[in-house]
Structure formats: structure tokens, C-alpha cells
C-alpha positions as a printed Julia matrix, in Angstrom:
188×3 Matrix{Float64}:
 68.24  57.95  33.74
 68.1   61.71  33.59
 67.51  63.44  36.98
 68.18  67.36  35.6
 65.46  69.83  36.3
 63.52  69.4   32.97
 62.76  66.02  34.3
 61.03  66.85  37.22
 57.47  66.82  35.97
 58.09  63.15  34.08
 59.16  61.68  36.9
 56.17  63.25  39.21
 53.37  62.52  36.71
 54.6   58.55  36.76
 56.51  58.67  33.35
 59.55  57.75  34.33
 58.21  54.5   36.35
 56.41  53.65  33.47
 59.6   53.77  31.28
 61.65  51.83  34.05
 58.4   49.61  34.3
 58.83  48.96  30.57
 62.71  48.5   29.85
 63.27  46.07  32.85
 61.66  42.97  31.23
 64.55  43.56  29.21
 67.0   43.78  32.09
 65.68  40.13  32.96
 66.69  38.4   29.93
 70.66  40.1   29.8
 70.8   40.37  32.85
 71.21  36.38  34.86
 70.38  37.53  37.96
 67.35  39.59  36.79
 68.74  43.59  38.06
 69.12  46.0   36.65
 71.81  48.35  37.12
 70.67  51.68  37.96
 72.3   55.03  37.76
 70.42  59.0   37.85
 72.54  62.07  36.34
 72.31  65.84  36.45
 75.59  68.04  36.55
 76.3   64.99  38.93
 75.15  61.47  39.29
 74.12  58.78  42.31
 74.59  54.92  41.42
 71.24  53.35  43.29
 70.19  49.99  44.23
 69.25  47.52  41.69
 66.14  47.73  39.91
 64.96  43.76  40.42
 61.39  42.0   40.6
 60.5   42.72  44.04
 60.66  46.44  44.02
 60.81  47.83  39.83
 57.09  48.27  40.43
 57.39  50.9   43.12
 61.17  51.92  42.31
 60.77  55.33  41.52
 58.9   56.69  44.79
 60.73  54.59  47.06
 64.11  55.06  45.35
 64.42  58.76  44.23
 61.13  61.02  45.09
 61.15  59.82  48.68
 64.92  59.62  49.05
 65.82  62.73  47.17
 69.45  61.63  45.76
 71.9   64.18  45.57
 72.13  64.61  41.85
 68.43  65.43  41.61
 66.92  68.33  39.66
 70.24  69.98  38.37
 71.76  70.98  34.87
 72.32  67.85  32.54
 75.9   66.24  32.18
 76.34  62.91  30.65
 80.08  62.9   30.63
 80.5   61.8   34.72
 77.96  59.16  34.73
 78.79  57.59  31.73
 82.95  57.79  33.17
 81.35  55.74  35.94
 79.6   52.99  33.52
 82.8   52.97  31.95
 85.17  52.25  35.03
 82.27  49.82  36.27
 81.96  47.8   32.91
 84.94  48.13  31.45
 86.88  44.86  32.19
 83.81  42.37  32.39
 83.53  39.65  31.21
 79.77  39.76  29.97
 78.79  42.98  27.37
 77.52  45.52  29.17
 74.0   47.48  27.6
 73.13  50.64  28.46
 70.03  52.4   28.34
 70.39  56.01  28.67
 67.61  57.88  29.45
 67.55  61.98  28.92
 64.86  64.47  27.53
 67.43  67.42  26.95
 70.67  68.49  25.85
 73.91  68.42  27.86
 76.66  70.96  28.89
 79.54  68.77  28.23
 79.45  67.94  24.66
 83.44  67.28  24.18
 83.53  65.42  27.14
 80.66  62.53  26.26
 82.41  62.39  23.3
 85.57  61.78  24.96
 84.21  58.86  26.71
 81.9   57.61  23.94
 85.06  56.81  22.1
 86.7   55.57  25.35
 84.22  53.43  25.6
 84.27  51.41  22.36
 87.68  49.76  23.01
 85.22  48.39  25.93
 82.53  45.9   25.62
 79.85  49.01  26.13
 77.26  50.09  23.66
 74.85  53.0   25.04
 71.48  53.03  23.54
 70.39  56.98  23.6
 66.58  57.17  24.21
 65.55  61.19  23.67
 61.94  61.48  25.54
 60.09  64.72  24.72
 59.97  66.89  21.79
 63.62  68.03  22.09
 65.41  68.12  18.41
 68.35  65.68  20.06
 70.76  67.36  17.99
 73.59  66.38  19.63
 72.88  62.87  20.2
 72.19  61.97  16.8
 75.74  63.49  16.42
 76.51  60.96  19.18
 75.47  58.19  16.99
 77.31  59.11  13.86
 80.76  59.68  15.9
 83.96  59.28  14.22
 87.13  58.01  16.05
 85.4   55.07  17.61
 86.8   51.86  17.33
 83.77  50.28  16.87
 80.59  52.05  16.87
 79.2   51.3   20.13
 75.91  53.61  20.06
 72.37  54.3   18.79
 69.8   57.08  19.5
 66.01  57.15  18.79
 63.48  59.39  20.03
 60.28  58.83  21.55
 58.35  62.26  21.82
 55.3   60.14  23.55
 56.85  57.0   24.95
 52.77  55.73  26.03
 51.67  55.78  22.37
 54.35  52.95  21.58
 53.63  49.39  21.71
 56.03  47.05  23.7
 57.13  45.38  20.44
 57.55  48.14  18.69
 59.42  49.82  21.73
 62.04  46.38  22.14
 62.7   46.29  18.27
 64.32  50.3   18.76
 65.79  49.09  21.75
 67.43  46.58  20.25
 68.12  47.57  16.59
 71.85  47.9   16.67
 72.52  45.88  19.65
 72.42  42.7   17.88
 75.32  43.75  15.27
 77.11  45.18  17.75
 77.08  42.49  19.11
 78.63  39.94  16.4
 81.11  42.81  15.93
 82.79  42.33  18.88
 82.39  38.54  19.46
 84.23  38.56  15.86
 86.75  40.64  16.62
 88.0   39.17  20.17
């Protein structure tokens, strides 16, 4: 989940719980002990506690406004906290999904692509979520990539993520996932 300074106001206003509120139903079916992983990035990233039933509700106060994580409110670098996905998920076991989370360009273009190809020799695929009315440029680069071994991402953007039905929010969620999916499983 994005943390830079553009963020501040979504995650203020109660956006960003409501987003968190939203996507960990999901986190409860992949997930068999029902967390959710949980990471915030800026120029620099903080991985948190798990996101699980008794406190996803109330996650985002108690979690980051109150607790004020070091990576808060700075420019926006995906390359370090997806490095540290990566070197987390990289030899399991079980396929690891991301949702990432950002409403703005990064710094570090060369870099995330770096370890967006890295990471398809892993059993990673990164689901890009643009919030806001950005253009996304880059990340829809992101999803095209060449020089992957397998392509391990997808972007859509949701300029107002409280006009979109749950349905209609898990089917973009998941669109790709699912072939990704039998990709791998047939190739290993």
C-alpha cells in the first residue's frame, strides 16, 4: 500500500481502510490462516503486522495514523518494497498474490522493472491497482513488460474505488490471476 505524500488525504478521509476493508475478504480465501500480509512504501517501506479478522476493521488508525511508520508521507519508490516481497516469497511453497496499492508514479522506473522480471522466475504475480485520476503510464508499461519469464502482472485503475461494486471489484482483481495461475502449475 502506498504511504508517499499524495496519499495522505486518502488515507485521512477513510479511503484507504475502506480499500483494505474491501480486498481482505480476499486475503481469507488464499490466505489458510486468514492474514494478510501487509507492507506501506514511500522512498522507503515498513513491513506491519498482519491484517487478520480481529483488527482489519480498525487497521488503518491503529496501525499507521496512530503509529506513524517510518516510511510515511515521502516520495514514491516501488523498487525496495517489492525487493522485500521478493526475498520474502520467493522460495514458498504456496503462490504468493500481491496487491499493490499506489495513486502516483514512481522515481525508480528501471529498478521495478528490474525486479518485476526478477520476480517471474518466482511464484509472484503483482496485481497493480492505480487509485485516482493519475494516467498510470508507467504501470500499464509494467503490465506489457518484455523479458519476463512469465508474465506475472496486471494493472487496472480505479479513479473512484466507492462507485465499484464488490463483484465487479473481485472480477479485476482477479482477471489474470487465474491464468497465471495454470501457467505456472503447468510449467513446474
Amino acid at each position: 500500500m502506498d504511504i508517499s505524500g499524495s496519499m495522505r488525504k486518502l488515507y485521512k478521509s477513510g479511503v484507504v481502510q475502506n480499500i483494505l476493508e474491501r480486498i481482505y475478504p480476499l486475503a481469507t480465501k488464499f490466505d489458510d490462516d486468514g492474514s494478510l500480509d501487509m507492507w506501506i512504501f514511500s522512498h522507503s517501506f515498513n513491513k506491519l503486522s498482519a491484517v487478520v479478522e480481529e483488527n482489519f476493521d480498525t487497521y488503518i488508525e491503529a496501525e499507521i495514523l496512530n503509529k506513524k511508520p517510518s516510511s510515511s508521507w515521502g516520495r514514491t519508490e516501488y523498487a525496495p518494497v517489492m525487493e522485500d516481497v521478493i526475498s520474502t516469497y520467493k522460495y514458498s511453497k504456496i503462490p504468493a498474490y500481491v496487491i499493490f496499492i499506489t495513486d502516483g508514479q514512481n522515481s525508480d522506473k528501471t529498478k521495478t522493472k528490474q525486479a518485476l522480471i526478477e520476480a517471474s522466475n518466482y511464484p509472484i504475480f503483482w496485481q497493480y491497482v492505480g487509485i485516482g485520476f493519475e494516467e498510470f503510464e508507467f504501470l500499464k508499461r509494467l503490465d506489457e513488460l518484455k523479458g519476463r519469464a512469465i508474465d506475472n502482472a496486471n494493472f487496472f485503475q480505479l479513479n473512484d474505488i466507492m462507485s465499484v461494486s464488490d463483484e465487479e471489484l473481485y472480477n479485476r482483481l482477479l482477471n489474470e490471476f487465474p491464468d497465471w495461475y495454470k501457467e505456472i502449475h503447468k510449467n513446474s
